[in-house]
C-alpha positions as CSV (number, residue, x, y, z in Angstrom):
1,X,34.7,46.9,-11.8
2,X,34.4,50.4,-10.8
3,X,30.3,51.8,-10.5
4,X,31.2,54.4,-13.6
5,X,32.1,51.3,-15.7
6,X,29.2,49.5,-15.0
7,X,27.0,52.6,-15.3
8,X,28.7,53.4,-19.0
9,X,27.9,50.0,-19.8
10,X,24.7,49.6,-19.6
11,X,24.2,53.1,-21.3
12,X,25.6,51.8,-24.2
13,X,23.5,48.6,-24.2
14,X,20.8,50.8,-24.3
15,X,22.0,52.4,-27.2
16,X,22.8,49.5,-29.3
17,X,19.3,48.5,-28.4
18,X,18.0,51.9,-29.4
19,X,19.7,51.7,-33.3
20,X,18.1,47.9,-33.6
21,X,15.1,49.0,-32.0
22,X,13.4,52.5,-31.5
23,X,12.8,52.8,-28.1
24,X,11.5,56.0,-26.2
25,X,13.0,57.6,-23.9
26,X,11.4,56.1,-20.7
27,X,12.1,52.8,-21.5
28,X,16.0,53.8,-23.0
29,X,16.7,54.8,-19.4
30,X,15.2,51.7,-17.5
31,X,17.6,49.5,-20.0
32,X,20.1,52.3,-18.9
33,X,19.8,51.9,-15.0
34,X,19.2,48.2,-14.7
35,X,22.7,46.9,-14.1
36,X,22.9,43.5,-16.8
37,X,25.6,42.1,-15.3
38,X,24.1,41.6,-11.9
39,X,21.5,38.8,-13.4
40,X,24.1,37.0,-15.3
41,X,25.7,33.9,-13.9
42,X,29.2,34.9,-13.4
43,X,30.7,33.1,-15.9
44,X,28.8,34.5,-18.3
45,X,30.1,37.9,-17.3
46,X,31.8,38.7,-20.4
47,X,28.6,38.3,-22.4
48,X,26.5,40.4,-20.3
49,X,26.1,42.9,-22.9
50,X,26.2,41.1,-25.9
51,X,22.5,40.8,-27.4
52,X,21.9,37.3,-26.9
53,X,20.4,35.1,-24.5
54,X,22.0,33.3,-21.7
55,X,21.8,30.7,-19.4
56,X,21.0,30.7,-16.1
57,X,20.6,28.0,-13.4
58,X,17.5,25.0,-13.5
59,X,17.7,24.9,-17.1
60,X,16.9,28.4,-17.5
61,X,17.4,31.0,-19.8
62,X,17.9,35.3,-19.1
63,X,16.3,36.6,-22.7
64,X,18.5,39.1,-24.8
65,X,18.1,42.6,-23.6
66,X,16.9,43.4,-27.1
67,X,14.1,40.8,-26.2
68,X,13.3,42.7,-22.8
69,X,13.6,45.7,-24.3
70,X,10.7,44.7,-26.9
71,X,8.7,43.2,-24.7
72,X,8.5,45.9,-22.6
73,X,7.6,48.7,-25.4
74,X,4.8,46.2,-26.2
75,X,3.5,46.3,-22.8
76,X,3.2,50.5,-23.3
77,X,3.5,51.0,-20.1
78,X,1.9,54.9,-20.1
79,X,-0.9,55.7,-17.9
80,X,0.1,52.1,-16.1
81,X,0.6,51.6,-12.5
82,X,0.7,47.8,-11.9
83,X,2.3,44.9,-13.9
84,X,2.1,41.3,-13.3
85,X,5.1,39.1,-14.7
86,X,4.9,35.4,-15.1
87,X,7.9,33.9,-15.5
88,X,10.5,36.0,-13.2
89,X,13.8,33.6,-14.2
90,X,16.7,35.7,-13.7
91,X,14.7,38.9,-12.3
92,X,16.1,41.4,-15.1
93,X,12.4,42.4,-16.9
94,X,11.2,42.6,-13.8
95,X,14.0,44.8,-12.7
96,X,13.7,47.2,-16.2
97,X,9.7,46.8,-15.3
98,X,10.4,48.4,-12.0
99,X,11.9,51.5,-13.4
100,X,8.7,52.0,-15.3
101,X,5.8,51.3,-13.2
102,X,4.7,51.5,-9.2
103,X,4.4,48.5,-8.6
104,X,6.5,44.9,-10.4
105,X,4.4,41.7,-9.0
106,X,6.7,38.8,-10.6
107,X,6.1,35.0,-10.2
108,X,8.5,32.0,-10.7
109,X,7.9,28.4,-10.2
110,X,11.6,27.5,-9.2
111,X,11.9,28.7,-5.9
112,X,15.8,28.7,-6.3
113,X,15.4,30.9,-8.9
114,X,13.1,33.0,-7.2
115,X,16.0,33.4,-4.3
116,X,18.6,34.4,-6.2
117,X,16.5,36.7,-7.8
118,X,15.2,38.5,-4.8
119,X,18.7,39.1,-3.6
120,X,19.7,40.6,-6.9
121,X,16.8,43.5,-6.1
122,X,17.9,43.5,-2.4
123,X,21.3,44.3,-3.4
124,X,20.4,46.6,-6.4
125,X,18.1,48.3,-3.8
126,X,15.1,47.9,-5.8
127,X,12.4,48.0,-3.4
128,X,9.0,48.1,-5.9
129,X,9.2,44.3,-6.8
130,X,7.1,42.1,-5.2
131,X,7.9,38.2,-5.4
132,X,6.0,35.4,-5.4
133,X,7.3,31.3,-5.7
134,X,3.9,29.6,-7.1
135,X,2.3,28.2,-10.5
136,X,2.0,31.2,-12.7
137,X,-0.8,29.9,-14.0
138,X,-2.4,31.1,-11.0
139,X,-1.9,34.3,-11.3
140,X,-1.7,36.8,-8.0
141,X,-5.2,37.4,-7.5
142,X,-4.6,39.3,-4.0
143,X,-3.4,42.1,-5.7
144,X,-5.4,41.9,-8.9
145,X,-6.9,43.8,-11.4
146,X,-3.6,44.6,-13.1
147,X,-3.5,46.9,-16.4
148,X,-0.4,45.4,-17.5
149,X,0.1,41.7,-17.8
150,X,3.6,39.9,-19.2
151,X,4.5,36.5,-19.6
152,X,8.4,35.9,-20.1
153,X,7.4,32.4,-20.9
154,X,5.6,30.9,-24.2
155,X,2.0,29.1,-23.8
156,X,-0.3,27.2,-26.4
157,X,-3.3,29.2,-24.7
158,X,-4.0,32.2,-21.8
159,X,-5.1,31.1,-18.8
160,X,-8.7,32.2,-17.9
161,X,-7.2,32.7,-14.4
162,X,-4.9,35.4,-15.5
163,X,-7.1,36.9,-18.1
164,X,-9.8,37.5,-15.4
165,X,-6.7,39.1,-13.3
166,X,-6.2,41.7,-16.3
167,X,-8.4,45.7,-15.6
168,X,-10.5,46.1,-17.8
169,X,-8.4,48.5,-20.5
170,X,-5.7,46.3,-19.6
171,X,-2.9,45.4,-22.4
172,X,-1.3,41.7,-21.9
173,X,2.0,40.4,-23.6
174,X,2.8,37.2,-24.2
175,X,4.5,34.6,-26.7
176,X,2.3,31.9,-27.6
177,X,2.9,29.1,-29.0
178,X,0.8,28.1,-32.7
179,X,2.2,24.8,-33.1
180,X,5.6,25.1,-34.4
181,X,6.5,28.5,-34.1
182,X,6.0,31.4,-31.3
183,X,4.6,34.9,-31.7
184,X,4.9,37.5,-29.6
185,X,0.8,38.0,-29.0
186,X,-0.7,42.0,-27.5
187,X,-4.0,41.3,-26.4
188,X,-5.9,44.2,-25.2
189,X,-8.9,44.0,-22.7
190,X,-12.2,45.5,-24.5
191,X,-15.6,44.9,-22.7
192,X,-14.4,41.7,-20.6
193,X,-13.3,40.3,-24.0
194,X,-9.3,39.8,-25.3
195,X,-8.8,41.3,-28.6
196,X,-4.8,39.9,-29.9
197,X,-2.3,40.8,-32.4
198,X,0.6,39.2,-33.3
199,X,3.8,40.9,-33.2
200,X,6.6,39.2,-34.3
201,X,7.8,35.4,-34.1
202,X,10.2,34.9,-30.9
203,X,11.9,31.5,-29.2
204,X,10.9,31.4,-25.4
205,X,11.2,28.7,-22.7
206,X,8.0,27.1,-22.0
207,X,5.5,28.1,-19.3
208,X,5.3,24.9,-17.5
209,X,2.7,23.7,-14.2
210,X,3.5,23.1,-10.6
211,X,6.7,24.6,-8.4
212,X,9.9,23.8,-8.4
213,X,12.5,23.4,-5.3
């Protein structure tokens, strides 16, 4: 498929996302530029821009563009310069992420994944994203304090690890899980102490300990 094809695409994704979901302009265009089709396992081509989830490999799941999309305008990335991503999957947050902010630290626990994912930015030419395979639980303290923290992956409770990881000012997203259902959670940073909302409810895979081969 010719580059034009691909590019009109994805505009129009963004689009469709727009009239579900308001999104500014900044964000519009990283949906715009971040080529869908390159994250989707290629028999799932013909879906690529269809707004639902899709698997991947190792059990795993590349969330609807509609879900990135809000995800990312609940991060509010303005005024941000580093995000930390648990959960990296197929790579295509972090790949939107990296058209909004500096620098994209994204973690996975399935190293496969974590492969196929780095190739996708290699070949994208995405050069912003910085990969690591490990427990995200853990965090990335090396490069820590982060202003923006995102989990792509649901959790019954926040690390303290990664709270400590979060500036102070910092805004973290993530969807926790209350015990049959999930709710996309915003917590902001105040005085060393979280303070959440809840967003909306949401269905994500589960954040789960230890790596993977």
């Amino acid at each position: 498929m010719s580059h034009k094809i691909v590019q009109m695409k994805n505009a129009k994704l963004a689009d469709e996302i727009d009239k579900l979901f308001p999104l500014s302009a900044a964000i519009k265009a990283a949906i715009a530029q971040t080529n869908r089709e390159a994250f989707v396992p290629s028999g799932f081509r013909h879906h690529a821009y269809k707004l639902d989830a899709l698997p991947i490999s190792a059990q795993q799941w590349i969330s609807s563009p509609l879900t990135v999309a809000k995800m990312t305008h609940y991060l509010t990335h303005e005024g941000a310069d580093k995000v930390l991503e648990i959960g990296c999957g197929s790579g295509y947050q972090a790949a939107v992420l990296s058209h909004l902010f500096r620098g994209v630290f994204t973690i996975e626990r399935i190293e496969s994944l974590m492969l196929e994912a780095k190739n996708r930015f290699r070949s994208l030419g995405i050069s912003n994203i910085h990969t690591r395979t490990d427990d995200g639980q853990n965090g990335w303290i090396q490069y820590a304090p982060y202003e923006r923290i995102l989990f792509s992956a649901s959790l019954k409770q926040l690390p303290e690890r990664i709270v400590s990881q979060l500036a102070e000012g910092g805004i973290l997203v993530a969807p926790i899980d209350t015990g049959g259902q999930q709710q996309i959670m915003r917590y902001k940073k105040v005085s060393g102490k979280l303070i959440g909302e809840a967003l909306e409810s949401c269905i994500f895979v589960p954040v789960l300990s230890g790596v993977q081969k």
